[in-house]
C-alpha positions in Angstrom: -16.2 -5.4 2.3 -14.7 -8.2 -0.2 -13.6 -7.3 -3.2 -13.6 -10.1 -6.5 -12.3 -9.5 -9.4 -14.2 -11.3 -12.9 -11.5 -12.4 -15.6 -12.8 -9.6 -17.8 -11.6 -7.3 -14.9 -8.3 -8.3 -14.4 -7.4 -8.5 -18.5 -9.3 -4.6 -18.8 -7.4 -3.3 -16.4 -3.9 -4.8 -17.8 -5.1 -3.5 -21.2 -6.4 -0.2 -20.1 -5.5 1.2 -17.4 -2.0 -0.5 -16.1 0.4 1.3 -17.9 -0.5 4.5 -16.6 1.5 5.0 -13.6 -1.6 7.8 -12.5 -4.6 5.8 -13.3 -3.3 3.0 -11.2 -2.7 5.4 -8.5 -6.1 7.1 -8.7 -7.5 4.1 -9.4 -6.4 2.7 -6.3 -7.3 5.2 -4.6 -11.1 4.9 -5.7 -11.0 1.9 -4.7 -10.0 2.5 -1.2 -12.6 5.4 -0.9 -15.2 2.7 -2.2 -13.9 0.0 1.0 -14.1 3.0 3.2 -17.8 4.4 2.0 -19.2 2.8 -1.1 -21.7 5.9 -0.8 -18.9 8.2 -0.9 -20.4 11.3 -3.2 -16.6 11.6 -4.5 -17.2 8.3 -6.5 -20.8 9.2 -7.9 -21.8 5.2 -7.6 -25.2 5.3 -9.3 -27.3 2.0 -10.7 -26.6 1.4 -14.5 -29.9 0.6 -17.1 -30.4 -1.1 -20.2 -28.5 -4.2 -20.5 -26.5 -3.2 -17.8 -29.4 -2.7 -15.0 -28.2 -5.2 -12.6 -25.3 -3.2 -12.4 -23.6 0.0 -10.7 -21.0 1.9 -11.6 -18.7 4.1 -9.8 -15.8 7.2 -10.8 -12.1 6.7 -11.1 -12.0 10.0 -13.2 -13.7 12.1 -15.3 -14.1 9.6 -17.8 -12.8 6.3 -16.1 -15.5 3.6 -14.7 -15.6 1.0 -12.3 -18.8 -1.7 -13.3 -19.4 -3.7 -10.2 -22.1 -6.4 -9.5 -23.2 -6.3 -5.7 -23.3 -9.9 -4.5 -24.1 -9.0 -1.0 -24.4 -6.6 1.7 -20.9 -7.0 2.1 -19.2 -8.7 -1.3 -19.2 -7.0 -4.5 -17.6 -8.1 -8.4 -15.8 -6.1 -9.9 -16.7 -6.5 -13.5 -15.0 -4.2 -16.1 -12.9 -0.4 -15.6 -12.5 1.6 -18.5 -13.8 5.3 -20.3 -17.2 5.4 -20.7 -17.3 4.3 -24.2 -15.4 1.2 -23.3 -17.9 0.0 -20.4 -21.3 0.7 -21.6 
């Protein structure tokens, strides 16, 4: 599976989640488990609504998201990673 990252990606996770040594470990991690099995029920990928709907998200924690646009079978965009709040 490919993996792009949007601009609004890249400067979320700088922003968010790059200082913290742990979320860049679990989020890489994730990440790895989502190359391996995108269906994996560890990451709880589900299909977002609203204004949103094109969308699917999947778990880095608890609280932390992954919002990815599937572009095909086998390439997807990653489009923002953050707490709940922040992503929706």
């Amino acid at each position: 599976m490919i993996i792009r990252r949007s601009t609004g990606f890249r400067k979320a996770f700088k922003k968010r989640i790059k200082n913290d040594s742990k979320l860049v470990k679990k989020t890489t991690e994730r990440i790895q488990l989502f190359l391996d099995n995108p269906q994996n029920p560890v990451l709880k990928d589900h299909q977002l609504i609203g204004k949103l709907k094109n969308n699917r998200s999947f778990w880095v924690t608890g609280d932390v998201r992954i919002v990815y646009f599937q572009i095909s079978k086998d390439e997807v965009l990653f489009i923002d990673i953050g707490s709940h709040n922040q992503v929706y």
